[in-house]
C-alpha positions, -999 to 999 in steps of 0.1 A, spaced: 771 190 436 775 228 427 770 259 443 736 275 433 745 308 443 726 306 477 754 282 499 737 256 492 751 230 468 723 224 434 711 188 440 711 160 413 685 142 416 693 97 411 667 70 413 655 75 449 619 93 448 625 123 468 632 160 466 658 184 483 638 212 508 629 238 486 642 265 509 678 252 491 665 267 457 684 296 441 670 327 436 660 320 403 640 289 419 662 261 403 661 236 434 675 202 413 688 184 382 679 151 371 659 120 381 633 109 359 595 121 350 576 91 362 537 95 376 550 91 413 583 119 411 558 139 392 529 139 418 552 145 444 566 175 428 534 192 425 527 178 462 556 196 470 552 228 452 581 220 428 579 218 389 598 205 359 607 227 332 635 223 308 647 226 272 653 197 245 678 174 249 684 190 283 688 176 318 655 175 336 656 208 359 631 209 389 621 247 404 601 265 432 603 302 426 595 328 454 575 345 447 551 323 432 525 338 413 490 323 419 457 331 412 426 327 440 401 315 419 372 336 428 394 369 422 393 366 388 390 396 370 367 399 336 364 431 317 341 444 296 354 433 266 356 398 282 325 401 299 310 402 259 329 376 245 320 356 278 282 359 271 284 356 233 278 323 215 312 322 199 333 299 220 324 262 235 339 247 260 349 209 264 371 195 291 390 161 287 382 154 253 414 162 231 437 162 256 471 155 235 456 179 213 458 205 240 492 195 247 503 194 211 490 225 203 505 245 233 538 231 226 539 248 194 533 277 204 558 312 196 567 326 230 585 361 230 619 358 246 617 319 244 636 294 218 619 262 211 596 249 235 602 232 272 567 206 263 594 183 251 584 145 231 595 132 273 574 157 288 547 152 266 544 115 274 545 122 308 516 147 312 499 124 291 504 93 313 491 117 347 458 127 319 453 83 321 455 88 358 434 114 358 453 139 375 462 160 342 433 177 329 423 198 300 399 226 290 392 229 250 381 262 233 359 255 203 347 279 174 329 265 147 336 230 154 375 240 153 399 234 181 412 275 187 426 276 222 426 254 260 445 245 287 459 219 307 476 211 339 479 189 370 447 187 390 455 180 429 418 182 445 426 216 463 452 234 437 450 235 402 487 232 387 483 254 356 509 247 332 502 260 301 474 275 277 477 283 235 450 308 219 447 301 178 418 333 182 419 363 203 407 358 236 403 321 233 430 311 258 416 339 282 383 323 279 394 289 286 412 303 316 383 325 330 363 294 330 383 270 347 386 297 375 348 301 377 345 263 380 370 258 407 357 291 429 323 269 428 343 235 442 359 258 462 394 255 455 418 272 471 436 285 439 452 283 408 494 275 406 506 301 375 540 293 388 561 323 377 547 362 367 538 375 339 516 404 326 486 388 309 481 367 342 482 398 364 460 411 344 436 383 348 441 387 384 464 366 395 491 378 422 530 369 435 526 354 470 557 344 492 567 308 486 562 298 520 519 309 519 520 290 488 530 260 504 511 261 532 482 267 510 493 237 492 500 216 517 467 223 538 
């Protein structure tokens, strides 16, 4: 055990399936270390409102940030430039059909401020084994037959569980993104996990809620 800076001691995770309150997370959200990435510890992080992220050859960390930045799906905002490229016949749309590519493809991507990439070989395999399960799900951007940007992340029935997008062409990520959030405002979804802030997601509308409205949200 160690301190995490918030009295309460960082918990490592061993072969029981079970998580620590996430009240005990520090304020940067780490809330555990360890365990393993199986379907069932995964599921009932996302249950949970807790997520894996971690470098290579790292130990497994497990977080719940507050805030948490969400998106409601039927606040998503277009603009004008969007609203174009939205109507135009230069993007298609797939879901499900590459979805390793997806994963691949997003794990390679350059992120500013960010060394290598947390979409480890481990974590690949398991995302890919909750896609067989079909609780991972992914959304493919297409332009002229070519794979240029998508999506993926954990699908709970309620709460989408973004977890990462790549664009190869401007505006193809945002496209896949603007999409999903149409579909799920029509299935009526309560929203969209982003999991931490950043600008491009506030910009597409999504907001910082207190971690405690995101679980209740979750957990409805």
């Amino acid at each position: 055990m160690e301190n995490n800076g918030n009295n309460f001691p960082l918990y490592f995770l061993g072969e029981r399936l079970e998580f620590p309150p996430v009240e005990q997370a520090n304020q940067d959200g780490l809330l555990a270390v360890g365990g393993d990435l199986s379907t069932e510890r995964m599921l009932l992080a996302y249950k949970s409102g807790i997520f894996p992220w971690f470098n290579q050859d790292a130990l497994i960390l497990w977080w719940s940030p507050d805030p948490r930045m969400v998106l409601f799906p039927e606040r998503i905002k277009i603009s004008k430039s969007m609203r174009k490229v939205m109507s135009s016949q230069q993007f298609n749309l797939t879901q499900n059909t590459c979805f390793e590519a997806v994963v691949e493809a997003c794990s390679q991507v350059e992120r500013k401020g960010q060394e290598g990439t947390w979409i480890t070989e481990n974590m690949k395999s398991a995302y890919l084994e909750l896609h067989k399960k079909g609780y991972a799900k992914s959304y493919e951007v297409w332009e002229n037959e070519k794979l240029v940007g998508g999506l993926y992340g954990v699908d709970l029935g309620h709460v989408f569980c973004g977890e990462s997008m790549f664009s190869l062409t401007p505006n193809a990520s945002k496209f896949a993104f603007i999409k999903l959030a149409e579909e799920l405002a029509k299935k009526k979804y309560r929203m969209i996990d982003c999991q931490v802030y950043t600008n491009h997601l506030e910009s597409l509308g999504a907001e910082e809620i207190p971690r405690a409205k995101f679980l209740e949200i979750l957990q409805s």
